[in-house]
C-alpha positions as CSV (number, residue, x, y, z in Angstrom):
1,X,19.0,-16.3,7.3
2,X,19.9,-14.0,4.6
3,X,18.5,-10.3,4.4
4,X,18.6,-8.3,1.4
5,X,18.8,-5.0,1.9
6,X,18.5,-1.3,-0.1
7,X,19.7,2.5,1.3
8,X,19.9,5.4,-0.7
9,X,22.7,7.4,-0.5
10,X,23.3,10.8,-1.7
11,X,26.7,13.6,-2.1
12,X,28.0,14.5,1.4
13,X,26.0,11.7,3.1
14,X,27.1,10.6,6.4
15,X,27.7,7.2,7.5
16,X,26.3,8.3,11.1
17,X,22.8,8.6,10.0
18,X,22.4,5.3,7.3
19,X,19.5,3.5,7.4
20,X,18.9,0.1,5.5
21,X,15.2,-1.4,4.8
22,X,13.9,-4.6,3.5
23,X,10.9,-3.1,1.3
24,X,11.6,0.8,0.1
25,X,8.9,2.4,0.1
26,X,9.3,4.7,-2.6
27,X,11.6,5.5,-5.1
28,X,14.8,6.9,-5.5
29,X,14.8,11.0,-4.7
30,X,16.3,12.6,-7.9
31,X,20.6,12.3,-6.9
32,X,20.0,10.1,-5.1
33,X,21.5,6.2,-5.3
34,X,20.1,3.2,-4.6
35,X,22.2,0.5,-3.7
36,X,20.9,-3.3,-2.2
37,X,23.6,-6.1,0.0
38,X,22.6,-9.2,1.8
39,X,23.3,-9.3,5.2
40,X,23.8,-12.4,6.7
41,X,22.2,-12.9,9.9
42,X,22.6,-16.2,12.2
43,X,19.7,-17.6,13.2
44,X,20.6,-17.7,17.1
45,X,20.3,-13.8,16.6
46,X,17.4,-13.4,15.6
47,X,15.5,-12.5,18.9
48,X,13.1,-9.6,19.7
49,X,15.9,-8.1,21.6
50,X,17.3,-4.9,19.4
51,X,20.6,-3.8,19.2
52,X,22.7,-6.9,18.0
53,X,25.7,-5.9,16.0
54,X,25.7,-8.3,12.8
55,X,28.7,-7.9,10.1
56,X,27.9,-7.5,6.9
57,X,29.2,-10.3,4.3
58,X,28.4,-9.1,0.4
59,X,29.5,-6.1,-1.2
60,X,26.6,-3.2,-1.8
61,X,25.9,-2.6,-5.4
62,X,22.9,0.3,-7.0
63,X,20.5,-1.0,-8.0
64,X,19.0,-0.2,-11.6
């Protein structure tokens, strides 16, 4: 299944605290960037167990 995601990053954001979503909801803080990738996850991993490390295949872009 592919997931297309967004995260908004800003100056002198740290990779420690990213979070992606599915469905922002709200826009982009003034500064800030938007960018979206598709992540592409295998179907045998998708389970209600958390925690699954899943490598990410496309190449983030901002969204305009």
């Amino acid at each position: 299944m592919k997931v297309k995601m967004y995260m908004d990053v800003y100056v002198g954001w740290e990779s420690k605290y990213a979070m992606a979503s599915t469905n922002p909801a709200f826009d982009v803080c003034t500064g800030n960037k938007r960018i979206s990738f598709i992540v592409d996850v295998p179907d045998h991993l998708i389970t209600p167990k958390a925690d699954l490390h899943i490598q990410e295949t496309s190449f983030a872009e901002e969204v305009k």
